[in-house]
N, C-alpha and C positions, 0 to 999 in steps of 0.2 A: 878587697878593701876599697876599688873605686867605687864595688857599686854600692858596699853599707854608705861611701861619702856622699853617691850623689843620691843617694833613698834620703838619708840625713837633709841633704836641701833643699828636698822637694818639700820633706816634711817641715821645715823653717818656715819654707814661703808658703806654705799652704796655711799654717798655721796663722801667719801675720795675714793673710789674706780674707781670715772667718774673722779674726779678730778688730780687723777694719771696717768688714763689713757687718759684723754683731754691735761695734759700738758707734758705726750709723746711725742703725737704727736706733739701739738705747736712746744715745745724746738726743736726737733730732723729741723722740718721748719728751725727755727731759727739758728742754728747749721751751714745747707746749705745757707741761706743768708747771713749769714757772711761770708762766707769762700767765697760767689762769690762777696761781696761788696769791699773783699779786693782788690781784683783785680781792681775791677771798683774804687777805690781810687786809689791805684796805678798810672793807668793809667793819671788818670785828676790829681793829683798830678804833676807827670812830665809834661803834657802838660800845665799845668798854672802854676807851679814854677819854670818848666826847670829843675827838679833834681826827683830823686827817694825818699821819705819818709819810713825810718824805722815803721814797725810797729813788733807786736809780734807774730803772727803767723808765722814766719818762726821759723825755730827751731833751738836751740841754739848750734855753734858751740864748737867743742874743745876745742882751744885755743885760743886766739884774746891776739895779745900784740903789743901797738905803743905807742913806743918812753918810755918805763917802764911802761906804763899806765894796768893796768890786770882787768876783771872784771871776778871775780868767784863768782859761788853758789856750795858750798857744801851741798849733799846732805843732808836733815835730820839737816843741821843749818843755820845760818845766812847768807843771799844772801850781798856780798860786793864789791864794787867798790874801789880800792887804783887809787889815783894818785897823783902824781908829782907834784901837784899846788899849790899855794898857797891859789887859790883864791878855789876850791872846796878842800874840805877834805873826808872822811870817808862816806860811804853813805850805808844806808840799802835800801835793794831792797827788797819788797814783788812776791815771786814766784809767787803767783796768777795773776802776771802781765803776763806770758808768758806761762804759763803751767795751763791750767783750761777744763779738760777732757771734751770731747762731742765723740757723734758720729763719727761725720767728724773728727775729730783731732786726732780719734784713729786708726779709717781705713788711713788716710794721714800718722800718724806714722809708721801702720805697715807696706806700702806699701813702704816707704821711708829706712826703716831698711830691707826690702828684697832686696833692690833694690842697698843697702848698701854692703850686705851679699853677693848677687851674683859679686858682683866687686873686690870681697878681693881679693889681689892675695897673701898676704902670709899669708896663717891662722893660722901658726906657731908661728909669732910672737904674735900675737891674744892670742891663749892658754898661753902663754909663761907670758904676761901680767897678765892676769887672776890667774895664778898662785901665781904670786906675789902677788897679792893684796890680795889672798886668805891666803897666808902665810903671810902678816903683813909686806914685806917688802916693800911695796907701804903704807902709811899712809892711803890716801882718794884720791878720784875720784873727778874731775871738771869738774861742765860742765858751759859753757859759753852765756851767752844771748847776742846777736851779737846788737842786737836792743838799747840796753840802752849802749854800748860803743860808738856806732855811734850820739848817742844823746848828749852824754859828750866830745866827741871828736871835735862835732860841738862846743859845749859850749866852748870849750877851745880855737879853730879857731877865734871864735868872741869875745876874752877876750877886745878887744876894743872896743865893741859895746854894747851900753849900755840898748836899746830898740829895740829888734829884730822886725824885718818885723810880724804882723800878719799874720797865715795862711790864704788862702783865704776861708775856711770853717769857719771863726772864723770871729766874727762881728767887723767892726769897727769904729762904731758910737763914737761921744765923748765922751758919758756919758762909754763906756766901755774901750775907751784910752785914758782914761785922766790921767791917772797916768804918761803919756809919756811926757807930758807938763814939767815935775819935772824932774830938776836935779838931786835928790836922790831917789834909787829907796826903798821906803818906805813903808808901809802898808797905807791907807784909815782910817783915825782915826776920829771919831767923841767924841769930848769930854764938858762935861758939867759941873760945879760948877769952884767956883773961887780957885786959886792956892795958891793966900796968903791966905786963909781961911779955906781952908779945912783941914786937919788932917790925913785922911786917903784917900787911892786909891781903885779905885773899877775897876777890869779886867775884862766885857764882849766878851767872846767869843762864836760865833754862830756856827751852825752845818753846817753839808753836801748840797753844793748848797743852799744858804744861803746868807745872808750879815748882816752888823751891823744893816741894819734899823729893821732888827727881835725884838730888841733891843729897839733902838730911838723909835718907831713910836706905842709901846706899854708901857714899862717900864719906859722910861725918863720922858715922859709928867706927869704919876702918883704920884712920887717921891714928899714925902712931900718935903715945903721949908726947913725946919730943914734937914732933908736927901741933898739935894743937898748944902747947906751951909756947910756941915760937911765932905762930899765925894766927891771928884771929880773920876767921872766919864768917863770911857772909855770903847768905843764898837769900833771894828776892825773890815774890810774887811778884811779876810783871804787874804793869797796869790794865785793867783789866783780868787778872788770870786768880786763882788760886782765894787766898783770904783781901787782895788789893784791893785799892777804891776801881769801882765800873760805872764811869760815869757814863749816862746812859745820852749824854749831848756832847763827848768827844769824839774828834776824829780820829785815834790814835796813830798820829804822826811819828815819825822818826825827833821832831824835837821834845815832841810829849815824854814819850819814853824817856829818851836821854835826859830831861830838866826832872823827872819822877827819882833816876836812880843817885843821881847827884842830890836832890834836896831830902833822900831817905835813906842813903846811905856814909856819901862823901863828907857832905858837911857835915852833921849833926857828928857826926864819929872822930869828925876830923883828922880825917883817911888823906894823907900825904903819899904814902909809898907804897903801892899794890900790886899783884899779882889776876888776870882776868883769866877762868875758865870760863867757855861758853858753850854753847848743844845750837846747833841748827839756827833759826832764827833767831836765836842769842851772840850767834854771831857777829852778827849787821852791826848789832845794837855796842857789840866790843871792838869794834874798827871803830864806831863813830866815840866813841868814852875814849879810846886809845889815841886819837885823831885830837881831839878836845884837851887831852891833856900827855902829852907826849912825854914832860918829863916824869912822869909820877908812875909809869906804868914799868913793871920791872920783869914781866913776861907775860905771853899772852899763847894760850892753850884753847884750840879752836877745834872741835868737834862735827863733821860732817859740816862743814861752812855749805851754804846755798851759795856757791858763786857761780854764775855762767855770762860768759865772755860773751857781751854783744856786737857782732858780726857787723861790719860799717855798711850803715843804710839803713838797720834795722831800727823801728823803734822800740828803746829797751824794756820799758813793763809791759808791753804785750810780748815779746820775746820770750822776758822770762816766762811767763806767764803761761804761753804755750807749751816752754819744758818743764815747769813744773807739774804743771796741769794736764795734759796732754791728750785729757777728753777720749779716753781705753778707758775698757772694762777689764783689761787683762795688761800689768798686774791689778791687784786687786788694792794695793794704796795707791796704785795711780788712779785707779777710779774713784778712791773717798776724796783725793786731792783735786781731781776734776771737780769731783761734786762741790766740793767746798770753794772751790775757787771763781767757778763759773756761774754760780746759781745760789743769789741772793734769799731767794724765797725757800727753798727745797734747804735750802740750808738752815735757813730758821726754823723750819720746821721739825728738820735734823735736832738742833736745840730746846726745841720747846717739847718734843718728846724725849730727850736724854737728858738734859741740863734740868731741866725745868721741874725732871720726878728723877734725882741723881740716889733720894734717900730711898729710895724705892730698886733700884740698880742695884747701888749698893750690898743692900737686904738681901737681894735673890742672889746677888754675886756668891755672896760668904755663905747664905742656905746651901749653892750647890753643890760649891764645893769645900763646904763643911767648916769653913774655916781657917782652911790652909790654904786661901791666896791670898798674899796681902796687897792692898786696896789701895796703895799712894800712887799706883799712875793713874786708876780710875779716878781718884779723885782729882790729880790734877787733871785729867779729862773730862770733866764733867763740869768743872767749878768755872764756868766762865759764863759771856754774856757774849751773845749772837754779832751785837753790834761791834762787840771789844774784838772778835774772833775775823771776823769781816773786816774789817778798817785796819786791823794790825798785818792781816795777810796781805794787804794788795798795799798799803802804803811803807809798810818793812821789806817786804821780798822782794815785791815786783816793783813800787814804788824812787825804789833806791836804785834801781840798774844803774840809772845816768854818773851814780855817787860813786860809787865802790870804787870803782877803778881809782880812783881820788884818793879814797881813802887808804887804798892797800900801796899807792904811790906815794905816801904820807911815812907809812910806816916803814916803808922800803929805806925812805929819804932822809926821815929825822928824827924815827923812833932806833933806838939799837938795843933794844929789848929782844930776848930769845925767843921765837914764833917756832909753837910744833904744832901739828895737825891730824889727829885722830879719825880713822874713817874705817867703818865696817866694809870687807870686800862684799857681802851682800846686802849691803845698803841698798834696797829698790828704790825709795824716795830719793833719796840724793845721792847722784851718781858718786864712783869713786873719782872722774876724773875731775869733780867741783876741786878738788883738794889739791887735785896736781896742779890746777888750774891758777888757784892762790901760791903755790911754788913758783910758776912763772913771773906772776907777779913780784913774787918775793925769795927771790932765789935762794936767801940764808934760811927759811923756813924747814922744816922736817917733817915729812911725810910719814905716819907711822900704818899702815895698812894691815889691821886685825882681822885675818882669815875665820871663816865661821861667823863673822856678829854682822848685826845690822843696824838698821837706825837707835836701835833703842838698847839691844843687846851690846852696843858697844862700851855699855857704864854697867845697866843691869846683867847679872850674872857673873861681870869679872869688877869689881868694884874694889876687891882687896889689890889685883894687881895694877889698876888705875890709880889707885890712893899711894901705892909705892911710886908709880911713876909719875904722878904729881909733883913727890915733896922729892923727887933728885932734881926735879925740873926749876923747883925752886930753891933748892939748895944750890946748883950749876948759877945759876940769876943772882944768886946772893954774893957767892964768892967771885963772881965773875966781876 
């Protein structure tokens, strides 16, 4: 028995040890093709739009300011954009959007700061600065992302336009612009049970790359008749995702979202007293709704939440960012989440070959296998926009590190609504211990740990016994 245990850890560390060194090498690949894809975007950008496209890999200037408009990141806090508008306000920026260390990015920076170095011509004033800041009589240092001023600046250019031009890497079939047919630009709302009958509201919100059919096409059909006569029911297209509007000049912030689900489902429905199920990065988005309106919320069912606890000293969206991401080839969704997380370019291209030809995917999907798979998480996999996909992952996930704690301290403090928490024990994207992790936070929470499922399998394939234990969850919340 000792030696099957210590063969067993040899075999562990040996393996972590190819696997380290396989996805050196890979990344480091990876690294170099992005950095020449940018280029090759670039180029077919201005030759098919007639303009240059901001992207993040240039590096962030000093200062940028047009017309009072300033976008700063202080070091070590909160990345923010002020401006002048009425129509945007306040906006958090996740650094991970423009600064995410590789190889390349590190040799391009030193080579860019030597090159900096040799052109000083007064290094006096240099020292002179430095000094200040060293003495307190400078506050803080800014540095500027030139990238996301040019994006807001556009946004504000076009404050008359209500449905911007698709990029041409970005599909535009009906089923993914149809939200352009609508005068108002609103979320994709599927809703079920009657309004004079029902009692109480039910807020489904789906995860990352996603749509409401996550939702519809498993959850709704099961729902006893008593359940659906009692609740009426809503599941969203995030913004950006599914049938949504994809504005091709947002940032997809944490307030965007949240001002989209309120102006497309709350108000307009005039949704008083609800119930919030949410999947993975749907999460975030139901601490922050929860947070927002504390008395309204009457339970709140959280599904493989992305929480991870940042460590004091750390900064928190490269943190997370590193365990979400974690730049391995093995497993094999921590490698698409690397990819996706890390690499701007390689990502879009990921899009503009999958996204871009989805009706085409689709076609071969159902040829092969004849018609007996149904096609609703493909499609909410397909149905989005590069930029929607990009900017919702680093300013939702990684973005919000600094928030969460806030907000699960919120709910802990003034919400007293029933918190359970659903999590596949073979969840590989999001560990099990994110879950336990929001129980420390929130001690009355309930941990429910489904052996066998994983991130996806945790709704799909038991969806009859999730639909039961929904409506007790909600019935316990009602009588309670």
């Amino acid at each position: 028995m000792a030696a099957m245990g210590k063969t067993k850890t040899v075999l562990i560390v040996t393996g972590r040890v190819i696997n380290e060194a396989v996805s050196f090498i890979v990344f480091s690949f990876l690294d170099l093709l992005d950095f020449l894809l940018c280029f090759v975007y670039k180029l077919a950008d201005f030759f098919i739009e007639a303009e240059w496209k901001p992207c993040y890999c240039s590096s962030g200037k000093e200062a940028i300011t047009c017309s009072g408009k300033i976008l700063v990141s202080e070091q070590g806090g909160s990345k923010i954009v002020c401006l002048s508008s009425s129509k945007l306000q306040l906006e958090e920026i996740s650094d991970t959007l423009y600064t995410r260390p590789s190889l390349v990015s590190e040799v391009s920076s030193l080579t860019v700061t030597e090159l900096k170095r040799l052109k000083v011509a007064d290094r006096t004033t240099i020292v002179q600065s430095c000094e200040k800041i060293k003495k307190g009589t400078v506050r803080s240092s800014f540095t500027v992302n030139s990238t996301i001023v040019e994006m807001l600046q556009g946004k504000i250019g076009r404050h008359g336009q209500l449905h911007p031009i698709p990029r041409w890497s970005d599909c535009n079939c009906r089923f993914c612009t149809s939200w352009t047919s609508s005068s108002k630009e609103t979320l994709f709302v599927r809703a079920e049970g009657r309004k004079e009958k029902a009692r109480e509201d039910v807020l489904f919100i789906h995860g990352f790359i996603s749509s409401s059919a996550f939702w519809t096409e498993t959850l709704f059909p099961n729902f006893s008749s008593v359940a659906k006569s009692t609740y009426r029911l809503f599941a969203i297209d995030l913004l950006g995702f599914g049938r949504s509007p994809k504005p091709t000049d947002s940032l997809y912030t944490l307030r965007e979202h949240v001002d989209m689900i309120e102006r497309s489902v709350l108000e307009p429905n005039k949704v008083k007293s609800f119930h919030i199920v949410a999947h993975s990065l749907g999460c975030i988005l139901a601490l922050a709704l929860a947070v927002k309106h504390p008395a309204c919320v009457k339970s709140l069912t959280l599904l493989a939440p992305p929480y991870f606890p940042v460590p004091k000293g750390e900064q928190g969206a490269q943190y997370v960012m590193r365990r979400l991401a974690p730049r391995r080839v093995w497993p094999l969704i921590a490698f698409g989440a690397s990819t996706a997380c890390w690499y701007e370019h390689i990502s879009r291209t990921i899009c503009l070959l999958i996204c871009k030809n989805h009706r085409l995917w689709e076609f071969l999907t159902k040829l092969v296998t004849r018609n007996r798979m149904r096609t609703f998480l493909l499609e909410g996999f397909f149905c989005h926009t590069h930029n929607a996909a990009w900017h919702t992952l680093h300013n939702i996930i990684c973005g919000t590190a600094s928030k969460i704690d806030a907000y699960m301290d919120a709910v802990r403090e003034q919400l007293k609504c029933e918190v359970t928490i659903f999590h596949g024990k073979d969840d590989e994207l999001i560990p099990v211990e994110c879950s336990y992790n929001v129980q420390t936070r929130i001690p009355r929470a309930r941990v429910k740990v489904i052996e066998k499922k994983d991130h996806i399998t945790i709704v799909v394939g038991r969806q009859k016994a999730f639909a039961r234990e929904l409506e007790e969850i909600w019935r316990n919340s009602s009588s309670g």
